[in-house]
N, CA and C atoms as a LAMMPS dump frame, in Angstrom:
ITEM: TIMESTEP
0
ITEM: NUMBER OF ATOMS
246
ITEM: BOX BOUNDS ff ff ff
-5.0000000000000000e+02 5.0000000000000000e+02
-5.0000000000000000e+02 5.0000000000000000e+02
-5.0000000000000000e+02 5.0000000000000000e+02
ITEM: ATOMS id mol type element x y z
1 1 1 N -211.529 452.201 224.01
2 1 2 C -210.568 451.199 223.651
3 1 3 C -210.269 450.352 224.891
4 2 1 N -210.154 448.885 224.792
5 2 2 C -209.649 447.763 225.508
6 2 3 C -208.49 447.632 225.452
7 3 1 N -208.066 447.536 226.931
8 3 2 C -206.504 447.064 226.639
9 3 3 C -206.13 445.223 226.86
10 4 1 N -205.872 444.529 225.586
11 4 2 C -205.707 442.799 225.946
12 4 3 C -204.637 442.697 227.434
13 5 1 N -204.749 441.678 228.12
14 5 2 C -203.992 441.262 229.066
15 5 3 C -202.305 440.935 228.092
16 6 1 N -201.742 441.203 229.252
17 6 2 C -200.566 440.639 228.715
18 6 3 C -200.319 439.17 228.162
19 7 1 N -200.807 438.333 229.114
20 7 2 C -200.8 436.964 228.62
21 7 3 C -202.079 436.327 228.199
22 8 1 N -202.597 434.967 227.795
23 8 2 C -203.786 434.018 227.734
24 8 3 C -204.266 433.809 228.911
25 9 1 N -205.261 433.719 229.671
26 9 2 C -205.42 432.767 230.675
27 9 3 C -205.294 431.47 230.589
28 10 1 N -205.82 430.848 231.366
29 10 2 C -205.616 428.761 231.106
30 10 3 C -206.755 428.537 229.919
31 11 1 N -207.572 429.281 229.41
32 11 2 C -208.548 428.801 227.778
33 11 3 C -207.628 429.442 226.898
34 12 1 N -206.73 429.583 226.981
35 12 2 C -206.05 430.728 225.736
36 12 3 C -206.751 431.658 225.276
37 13 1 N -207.374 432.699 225.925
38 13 2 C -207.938 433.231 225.772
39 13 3 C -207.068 434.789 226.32
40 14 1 N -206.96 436.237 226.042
41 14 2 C -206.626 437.124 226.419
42 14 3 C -207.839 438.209 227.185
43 15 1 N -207.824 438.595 227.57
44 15 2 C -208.885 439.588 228.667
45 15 3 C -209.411 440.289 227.744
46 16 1 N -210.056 440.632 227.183
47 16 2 C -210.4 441.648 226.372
48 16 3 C -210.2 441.23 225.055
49 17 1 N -210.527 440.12 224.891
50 17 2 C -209.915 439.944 223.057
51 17 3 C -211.756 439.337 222.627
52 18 1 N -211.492 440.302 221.335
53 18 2 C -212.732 440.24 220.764
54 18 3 C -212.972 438.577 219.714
55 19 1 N -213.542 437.749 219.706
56 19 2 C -214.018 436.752 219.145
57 19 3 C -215.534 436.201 218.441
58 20 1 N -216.043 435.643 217.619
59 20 2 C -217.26 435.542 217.16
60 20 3 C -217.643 434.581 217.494
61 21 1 N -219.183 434.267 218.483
62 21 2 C -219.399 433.075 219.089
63 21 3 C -220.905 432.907 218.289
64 22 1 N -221.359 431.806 218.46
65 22 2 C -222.869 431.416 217.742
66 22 3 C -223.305 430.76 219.027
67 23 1 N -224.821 431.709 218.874
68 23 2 C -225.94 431.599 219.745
69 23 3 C -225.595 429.94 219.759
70 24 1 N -226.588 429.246 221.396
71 24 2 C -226.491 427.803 221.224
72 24 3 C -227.87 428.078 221.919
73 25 1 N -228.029 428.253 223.123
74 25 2 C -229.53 427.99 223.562
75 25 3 C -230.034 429.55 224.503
76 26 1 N -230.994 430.204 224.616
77 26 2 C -231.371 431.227 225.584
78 26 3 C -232.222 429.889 226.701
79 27 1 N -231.118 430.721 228.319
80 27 2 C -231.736 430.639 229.22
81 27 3 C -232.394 431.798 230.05
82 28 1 N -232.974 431.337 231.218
83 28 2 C -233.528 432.945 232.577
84 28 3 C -232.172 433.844 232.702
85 29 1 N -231.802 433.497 232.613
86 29 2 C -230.376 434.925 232.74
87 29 3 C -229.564 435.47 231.827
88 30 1 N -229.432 434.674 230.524
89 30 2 C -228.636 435.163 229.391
90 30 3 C -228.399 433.919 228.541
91 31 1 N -227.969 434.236 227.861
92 31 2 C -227.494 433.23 225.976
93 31 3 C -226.508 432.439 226.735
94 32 1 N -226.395 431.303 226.138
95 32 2 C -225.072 430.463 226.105
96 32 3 C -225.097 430.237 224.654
97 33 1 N -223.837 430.687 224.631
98 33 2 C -222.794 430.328 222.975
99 33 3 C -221.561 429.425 223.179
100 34 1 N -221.376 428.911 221.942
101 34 2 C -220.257 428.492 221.512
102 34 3 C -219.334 429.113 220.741
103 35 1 N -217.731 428.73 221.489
104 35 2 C -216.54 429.598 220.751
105 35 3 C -216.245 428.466 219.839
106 36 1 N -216.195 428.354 218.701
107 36 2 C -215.735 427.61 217.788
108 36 3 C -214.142 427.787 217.749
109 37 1 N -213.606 428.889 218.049
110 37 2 C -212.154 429.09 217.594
111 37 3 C -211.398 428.79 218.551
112 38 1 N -211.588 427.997 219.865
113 38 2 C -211.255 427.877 221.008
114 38 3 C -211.603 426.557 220.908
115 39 1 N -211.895 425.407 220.342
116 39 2 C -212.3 424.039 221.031
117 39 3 C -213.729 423.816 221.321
118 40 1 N -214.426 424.121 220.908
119 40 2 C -215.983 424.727 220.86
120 40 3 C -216.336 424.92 222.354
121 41 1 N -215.786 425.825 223.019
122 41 2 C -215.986 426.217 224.344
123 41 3 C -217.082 426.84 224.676
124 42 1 N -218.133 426.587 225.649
125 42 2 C -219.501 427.006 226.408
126 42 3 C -219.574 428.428 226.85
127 43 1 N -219.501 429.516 226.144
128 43 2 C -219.404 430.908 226.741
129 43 3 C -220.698 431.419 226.93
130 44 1 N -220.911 432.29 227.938
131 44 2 C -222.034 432.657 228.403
132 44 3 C -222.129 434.605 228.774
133 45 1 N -223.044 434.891 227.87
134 45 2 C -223.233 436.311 227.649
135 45 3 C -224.758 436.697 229.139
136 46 1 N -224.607 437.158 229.633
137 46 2 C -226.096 437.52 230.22
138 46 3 C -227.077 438.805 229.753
139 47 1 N -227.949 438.966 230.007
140 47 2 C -228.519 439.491 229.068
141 47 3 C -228.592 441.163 229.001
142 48 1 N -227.592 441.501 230.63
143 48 2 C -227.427 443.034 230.637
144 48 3 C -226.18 443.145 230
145 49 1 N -225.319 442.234 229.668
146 49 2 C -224.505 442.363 228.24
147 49 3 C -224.601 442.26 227.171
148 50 1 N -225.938 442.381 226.624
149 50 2 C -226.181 442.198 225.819
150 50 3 C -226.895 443.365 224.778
151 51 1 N -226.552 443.8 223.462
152 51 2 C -227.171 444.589 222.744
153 51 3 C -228.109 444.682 221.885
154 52 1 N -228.24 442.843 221.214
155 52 2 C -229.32 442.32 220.503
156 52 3 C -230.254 442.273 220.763
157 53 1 N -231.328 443.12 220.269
158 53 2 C -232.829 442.422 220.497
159 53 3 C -233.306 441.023 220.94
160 54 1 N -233.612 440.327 221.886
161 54 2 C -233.49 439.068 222.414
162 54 3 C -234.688 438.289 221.375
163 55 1 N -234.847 439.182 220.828
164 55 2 C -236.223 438.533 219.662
165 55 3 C -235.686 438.052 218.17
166 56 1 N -234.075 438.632 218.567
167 56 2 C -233.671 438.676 216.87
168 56 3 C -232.717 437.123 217.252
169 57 1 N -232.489 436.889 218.239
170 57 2 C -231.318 435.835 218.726
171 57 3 C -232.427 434.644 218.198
172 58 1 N -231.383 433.794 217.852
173 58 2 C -232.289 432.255 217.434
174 58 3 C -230.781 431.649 217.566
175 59 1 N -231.06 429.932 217.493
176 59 2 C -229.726 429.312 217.553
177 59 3 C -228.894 429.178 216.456
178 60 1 N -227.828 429.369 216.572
179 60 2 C -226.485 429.293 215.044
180 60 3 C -226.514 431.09 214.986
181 61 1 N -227.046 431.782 215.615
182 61 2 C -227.026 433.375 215.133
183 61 3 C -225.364 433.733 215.796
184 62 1 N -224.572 434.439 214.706
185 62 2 C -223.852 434.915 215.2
186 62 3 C -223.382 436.082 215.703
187 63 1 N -222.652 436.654 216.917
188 63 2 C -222.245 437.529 217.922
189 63 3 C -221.23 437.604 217.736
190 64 1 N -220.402 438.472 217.664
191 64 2 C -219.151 439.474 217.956
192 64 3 C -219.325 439.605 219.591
193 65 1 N -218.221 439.13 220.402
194 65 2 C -218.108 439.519 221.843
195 65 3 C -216.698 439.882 222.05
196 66 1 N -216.675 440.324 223.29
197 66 2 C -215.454 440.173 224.077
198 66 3 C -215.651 439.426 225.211
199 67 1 N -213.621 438.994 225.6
200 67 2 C -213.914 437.748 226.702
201 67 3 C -213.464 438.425 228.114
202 68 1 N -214.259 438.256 228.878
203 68 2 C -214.199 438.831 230.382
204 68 3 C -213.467 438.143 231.388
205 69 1 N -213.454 436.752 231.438
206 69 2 C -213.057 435.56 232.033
207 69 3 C -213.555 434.065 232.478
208 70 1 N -213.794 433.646 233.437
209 70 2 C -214.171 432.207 232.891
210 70 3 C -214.225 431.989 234.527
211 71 1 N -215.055 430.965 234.714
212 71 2 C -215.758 430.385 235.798
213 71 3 C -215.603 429.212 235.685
214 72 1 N -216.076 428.517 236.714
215 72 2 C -216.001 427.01 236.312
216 72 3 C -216.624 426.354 234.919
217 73 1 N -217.872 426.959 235.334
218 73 2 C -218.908 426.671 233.932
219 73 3 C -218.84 426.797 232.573
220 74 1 N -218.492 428.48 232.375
221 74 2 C -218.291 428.796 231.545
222 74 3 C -217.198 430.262 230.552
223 75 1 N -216.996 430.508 229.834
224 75 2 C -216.223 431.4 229.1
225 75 3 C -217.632 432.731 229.595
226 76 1 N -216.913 434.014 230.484
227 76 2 C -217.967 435.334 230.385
228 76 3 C -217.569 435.859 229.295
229 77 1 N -218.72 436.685 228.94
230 77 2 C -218.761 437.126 227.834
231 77 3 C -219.64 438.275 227.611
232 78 1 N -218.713 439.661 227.559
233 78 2 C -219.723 440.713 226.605
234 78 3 C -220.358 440.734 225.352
235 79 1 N -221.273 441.486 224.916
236 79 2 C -221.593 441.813 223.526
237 79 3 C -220.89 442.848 222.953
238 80 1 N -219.756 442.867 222.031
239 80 2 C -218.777 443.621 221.657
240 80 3 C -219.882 444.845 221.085
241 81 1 N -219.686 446.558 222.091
242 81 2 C -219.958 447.065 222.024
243 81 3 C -221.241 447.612 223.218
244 82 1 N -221.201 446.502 223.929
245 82 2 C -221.657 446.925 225.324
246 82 3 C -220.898 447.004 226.799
């Protein structure tokens, strides 16, 4: 079990809060998705967070994650259940 942060960070987002993002493109280091429920925000899973077969991922596929925190670039992101 995860424990959420007390508050949002600056994406409104909570530490540990689970959300459903859709594949957008695979790069050399991991998936970039989009959070639709957030403002369609750029989140980025890498691929040792990851549990999907990288063969089964195509774009619009959707993921169950959790949110780790955020970089300049982008929303981090586990694969809920890794």
């Amino acid at each position: 079990m995860y424990l959420l942060s007390d508050q949002p960070d600056m994406t409104g987002l909570f530490i540990n809060q689970n959300t459903k993002v859709r594949v957008q493109k695979l790069t050399e280091e991991g998936i970039e998705v989009i959070i639709h429920a957030r403002g369609d925000k750029l989140g980025f899973i890498p691929y040792c967070n990851l549990l999907t077969n990288i063969n089964q991922l195509f774009k619009g596929k959707s993921l169950y994650v959790r949110y780790l925190g955020y970089n300049e670039r982008y929303l981090l992101l586990t694969e809920e259940g890794a």
